[in-house]
N, C-alpha and C positions, 0 to 999 in steps of 0.2 A: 596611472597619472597621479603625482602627488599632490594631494590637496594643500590651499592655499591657506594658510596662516588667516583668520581674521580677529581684525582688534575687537572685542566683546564689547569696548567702550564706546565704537560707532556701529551706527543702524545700515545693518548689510544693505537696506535697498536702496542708502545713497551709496554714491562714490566720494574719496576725499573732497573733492572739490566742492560737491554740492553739502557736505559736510562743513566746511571752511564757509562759504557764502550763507548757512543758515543760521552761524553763529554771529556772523556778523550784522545780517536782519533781524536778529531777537532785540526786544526791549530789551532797556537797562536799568530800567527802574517801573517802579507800579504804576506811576506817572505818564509813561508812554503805553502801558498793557494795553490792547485797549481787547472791551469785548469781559464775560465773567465777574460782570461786576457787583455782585453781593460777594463771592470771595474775592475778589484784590479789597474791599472793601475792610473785610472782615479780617482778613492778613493783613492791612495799615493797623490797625485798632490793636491786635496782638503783638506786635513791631514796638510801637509806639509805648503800648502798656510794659513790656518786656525792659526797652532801653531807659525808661522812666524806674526800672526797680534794679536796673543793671544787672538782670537775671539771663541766660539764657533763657531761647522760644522753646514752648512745646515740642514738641516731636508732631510733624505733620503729617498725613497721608496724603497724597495726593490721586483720585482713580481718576480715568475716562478712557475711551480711546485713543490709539497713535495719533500724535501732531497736533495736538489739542494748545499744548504751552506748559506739559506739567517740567518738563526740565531747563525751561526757561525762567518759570515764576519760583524753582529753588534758586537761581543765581541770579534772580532780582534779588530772594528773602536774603540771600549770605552779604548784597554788597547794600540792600539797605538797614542792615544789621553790625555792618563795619566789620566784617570777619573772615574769615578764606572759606572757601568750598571744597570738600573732597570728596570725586566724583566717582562713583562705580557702578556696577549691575548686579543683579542676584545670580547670573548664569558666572560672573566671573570669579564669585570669592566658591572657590570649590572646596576647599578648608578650611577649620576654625582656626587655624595659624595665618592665617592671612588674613581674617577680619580681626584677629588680635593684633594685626601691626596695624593696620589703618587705623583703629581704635587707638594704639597706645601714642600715635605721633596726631591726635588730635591736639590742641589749645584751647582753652577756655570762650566757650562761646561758637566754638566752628560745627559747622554744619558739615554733614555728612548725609550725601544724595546717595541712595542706590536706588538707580531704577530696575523695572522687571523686581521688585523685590518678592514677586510672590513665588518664584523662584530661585529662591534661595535655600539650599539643601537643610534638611529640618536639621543635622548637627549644630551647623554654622548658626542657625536659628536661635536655637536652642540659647549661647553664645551672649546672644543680642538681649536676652530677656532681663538679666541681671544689670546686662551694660545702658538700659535703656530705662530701668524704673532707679536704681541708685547709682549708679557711673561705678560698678565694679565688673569684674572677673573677675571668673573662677581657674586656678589653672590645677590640675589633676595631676599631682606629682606619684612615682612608681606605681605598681599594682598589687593587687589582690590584698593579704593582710597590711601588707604596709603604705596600701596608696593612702593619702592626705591631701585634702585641700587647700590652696592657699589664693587669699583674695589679693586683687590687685586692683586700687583706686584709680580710677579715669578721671581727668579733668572735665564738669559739666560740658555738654554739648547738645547739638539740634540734631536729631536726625527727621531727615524730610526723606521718606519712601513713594516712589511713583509705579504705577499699578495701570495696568490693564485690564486685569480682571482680579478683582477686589473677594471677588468669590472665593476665590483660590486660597486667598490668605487666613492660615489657623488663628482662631478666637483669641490664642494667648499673646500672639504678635498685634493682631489688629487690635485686642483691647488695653496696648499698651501707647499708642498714639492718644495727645491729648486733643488733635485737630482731626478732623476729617471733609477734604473736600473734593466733590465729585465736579470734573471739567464734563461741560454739556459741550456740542455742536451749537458751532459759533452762527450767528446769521449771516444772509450777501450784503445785507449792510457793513455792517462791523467787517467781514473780510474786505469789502472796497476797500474801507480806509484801512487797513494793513496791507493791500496791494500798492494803496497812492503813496504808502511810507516807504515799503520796500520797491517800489520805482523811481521814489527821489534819493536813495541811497543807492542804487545802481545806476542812476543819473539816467533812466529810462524817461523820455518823454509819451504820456498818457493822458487820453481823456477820461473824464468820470462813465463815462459809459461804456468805455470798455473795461476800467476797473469791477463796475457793476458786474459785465457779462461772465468775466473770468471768476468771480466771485460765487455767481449762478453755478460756475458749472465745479467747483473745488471740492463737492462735496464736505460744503459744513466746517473745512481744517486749515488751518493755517499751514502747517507744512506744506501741503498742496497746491496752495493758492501761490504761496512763494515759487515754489518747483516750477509750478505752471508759467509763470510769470519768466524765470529764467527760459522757460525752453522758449516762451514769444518775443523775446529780445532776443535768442539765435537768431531767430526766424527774421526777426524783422532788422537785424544787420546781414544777414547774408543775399536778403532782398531788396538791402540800399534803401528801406524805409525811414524816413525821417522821424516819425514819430508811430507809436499804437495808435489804431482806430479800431473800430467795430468791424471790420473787415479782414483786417488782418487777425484779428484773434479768431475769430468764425476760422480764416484758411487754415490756421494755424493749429490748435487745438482740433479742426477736421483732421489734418494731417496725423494727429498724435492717436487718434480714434478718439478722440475725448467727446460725446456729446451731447447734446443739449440738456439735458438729465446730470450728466456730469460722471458719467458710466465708461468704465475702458471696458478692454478686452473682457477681461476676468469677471468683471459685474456682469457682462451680458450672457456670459456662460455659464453663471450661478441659476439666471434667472431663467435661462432657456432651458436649462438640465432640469429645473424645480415644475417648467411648462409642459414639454415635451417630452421630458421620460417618465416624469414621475407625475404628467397631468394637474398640476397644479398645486402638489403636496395632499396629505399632508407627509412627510418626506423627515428621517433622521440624520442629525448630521455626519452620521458615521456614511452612510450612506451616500450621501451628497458630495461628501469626499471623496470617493472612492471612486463613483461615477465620472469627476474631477481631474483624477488624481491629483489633486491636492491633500495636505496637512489639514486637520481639523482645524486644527488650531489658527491655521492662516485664515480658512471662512469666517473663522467667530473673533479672532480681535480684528483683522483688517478688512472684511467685504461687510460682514454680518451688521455690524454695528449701523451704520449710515442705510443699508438698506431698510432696517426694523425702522430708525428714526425720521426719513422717509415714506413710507407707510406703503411701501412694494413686499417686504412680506410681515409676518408674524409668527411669532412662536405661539405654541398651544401644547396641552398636555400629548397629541399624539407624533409633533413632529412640528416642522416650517414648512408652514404655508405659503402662497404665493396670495398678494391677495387682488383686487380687481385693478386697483394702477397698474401691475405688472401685466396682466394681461390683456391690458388697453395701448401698454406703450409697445407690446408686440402685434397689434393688432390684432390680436385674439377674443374669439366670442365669449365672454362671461356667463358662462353657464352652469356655473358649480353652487349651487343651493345649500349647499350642505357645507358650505362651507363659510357661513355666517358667521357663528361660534362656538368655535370647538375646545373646551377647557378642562 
């Protein structure tokens, strides 16, 4: 069977359309963000200071986990900056000749997003280090006795990197970011009123207490809370309902597996494997995968994150543990002493 072509510039786990509807719900200015507010705070103050000196911004980092807003708050910073945005990922520039063409058709002032950028091949890397502390390249003309370098001047520019796991990224790249700001999980506050915004812009009729409840269960994310929001408007035109209530998102989100925890399929199977095979932890995650079969790397930027913050498990020096919320929301006997603190 031949595999399907995917654009690297969209997130495999929508489809276009849920792609298209989540560009359309992003703010469009720091003004509407809402939720993170010491850095949208902190990004007006450097904006602000920046267009006062008519300089380009910083170079930003942006970490946290998926769906948080870090590629929404780069194209708030590009259109409250008055300048275009050129958008990419670290899986997709897989040569230093392809980050040398995006680089050379920048303008003064334009911002350059890659996200995933801690995945960016250490050549291309390499590449960026010149182009990000003075706006030059290097390009490597023939070999051996006769190769020579020759510099080539960039027009000043922003590059704003968004990260999932900040870890990942070599000293010499992160210590060349003059910002750095880590996106937390949002509260069921703060996601309500970005549910009641993205239900008056899909013309969804909602009470505040089901914005609340969907909010409860979104796990912390905006991506989520939006997503969730679209599949309860299927639901509630294909049932001729008039408007969301507290009922219907209970039926609805039952139907999806979503619940009251705000846990799918995949959560309850992390937590069950960490109970029942492996007793509670403490549990590696190579291991945890494998039990799964899952990607490592799927457990720790997309499950892992919300569950630690949460407080259903814990890392420790011997492994992830489960720790006594998970074994209460299974109705399981807390009997593991030893497992207090383990560091």
């Amino acid at each position: 069977m031949s595999e399907e072509k995917i654009n690297p510039l969209i997130d495999k786990a929508e489809n276009e359309e849920d792609v298209i509807l989540n560009l359309s719900l992003r703010p469009i200015s720091l003004a509407e963000f809402v939720g993170q507010k010491e850095i949208v705070r902190n990004i007006q103050i450097s904006i602000l200071a920046a267009k006062q000196r008519k300089e380009p911004l910083e170079h930003i980092l942006l970490s946290g986990p998926p769906g948080l807003g870090k590629t929404s708050l780069a194209h708030i910073i590009a259109r409250e900056m008055g300048t275009r945005i050129t958008s990419t990922s670290g899986p997709a520039i897989e040569r230093a000749g392809d980050l040398i063409g995006i680089l050379t058709n920048l303008e003064k002032g334009d911002i350059l997003f890659i996200d995933e950028i801690h995945r960016l091949p250490k050549v291309v890397e390499e590449f960026l280090y010149p182009a990000m502390e003075s706006f030059q390249i290097d390009f490597v003309i023939d070999k051996g006795p006769y190769a020579k370098t020759i510099k080539f001047n960039l027009k000043p520019f922003t590059l704003v990197g968004a990260t999932t796991r900040s870890g990942l990224l070599s000293a010499p790249l992160r210590g060349r970011f003059g910002m750095f700001y880590h996106l937390d999980f949002y509260s069921p506050q703060e996601l309500a009123l970005i549910i009641g915004n993205s239900a008056r812009i899909l013309g969804v009729s909602i009470d505040k207490e089901s914005c609340f409840e969907i909010a409860r269960r979104s796990r912390g994310t905006p991506r989520i809370a939006n997503r969730l929001l679209r599949r309860i408007r299927d639901y509630a035109q294909v049932t001729k309902a008039k408007s969301i209530d507290i009922r219907l998102v209970d039926e609805a989100l039952n139907n999806l597996g979503i619940d009251k925890a705000g846990f799918d399929e995949i959560d309850r199977r992390v937590l069950k494997t960490m109970l029942f095979t492996y007793g509670g932890g403490p549990v590696g995650i190579d291991s945890l995968a494998a039990s799964l079969n899952e990607e490592a790397d799927t457990i720790i930027d997309m499950i892992e994150p919300y569950l630690l913050k949460a407080g259903y498990i814990r890392r420790t020096s011997r492994g992830r543990m489960a720790t006594r919320l998970a074994f209460e929301y299974f109705g399981v006997p807390y009997h593991k002493e030893d497992q207090k603190e383990l560091f």
